[in-house]
Every structure is written in C-alpha cells, then in structure tokens.
Steps between C-alpha positions, in 0.01 A plus 500: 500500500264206396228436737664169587805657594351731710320194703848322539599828654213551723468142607876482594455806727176397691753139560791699626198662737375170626820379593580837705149447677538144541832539698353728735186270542708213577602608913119552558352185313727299715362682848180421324557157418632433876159705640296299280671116596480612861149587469377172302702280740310626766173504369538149424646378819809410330310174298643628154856643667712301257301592205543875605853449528555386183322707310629763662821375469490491156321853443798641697780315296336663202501868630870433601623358156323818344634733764807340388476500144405841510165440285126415552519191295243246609523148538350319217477187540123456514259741369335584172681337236583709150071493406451607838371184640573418842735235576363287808765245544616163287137331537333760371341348176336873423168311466199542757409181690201355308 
C-alpha cells in the first residue's frame, strides 16, 4: 500500500469520525447558541435584538441543514478563497487603503 493510499484511507476515517461527533454536538450547540443570544440580548438592553436574531437565525438554519444532511459540511460562501485569502465581501479590492 503506497503511502498515498494509505492517507486516502486514514483521512476518510477521521471524516466518517467528524460527522459521528458533529451529530452529537449539534443538540448542545443549539442550547448553546440559545444561552448565548439570551445572554447578549440582555447585556445589551435589547439595542442589537434584530441583529442577534438573525444571526442566530442563520447559525441555527445551518446546524439544521447539517443535522439533516447528515454531514458537517460548512457553509462556504465567504471565507478563504483556494490561496487561502479571505474573502470579505464584493468591495473588497484585496488592497490596503493608502
């Protein structure tokens, strides 16, 4: 067995691992996600509520559609691109103001 192969192997048993762990973290990252909105709101005094919400709102769509998909994929939609730069939005010029 070549040492590639032997990678493939390994790496495709740690993912099958993640994904069991994952789907048991996902019940207590959502009691942890409602502790921690609860806890900003009120340290706040409710100014940022709707921001909360919606953040929250979309952290818990994302533990649902991988509690539902039965994987730990992330959402990718921003983050580092393929050179591992991070992608901050569509005015992001990637230069430093001057």
């Amino acid at each position: 067995m070549s040492f590639l192969d032997k990678a493939k192997e390994l790496a495709d048993q740690a993912k099958g691992k993640a994904g069991e762990f994952a789907e048991k973290a996902g019940p207590g990252a959502a009691k942890g996600l409602d502790a921690a909105k609860s806890s900003l709101d009120k340290a706040t005094g409710g100014k940022y509520h709707d921001q909360i919400e919606s953040v929250s709102g979309k952290v818990e769509g994302v533990l649902k559609r991988d509690s539902a998909n039965g994987d730990s994929a992330k959402d990718d939609t921003a983050g580092p691109d393929s050179q591992g730069r991070q992608d901050k939005g569509p005015d992001d010029t990637g230069s430093k103001p001057g």
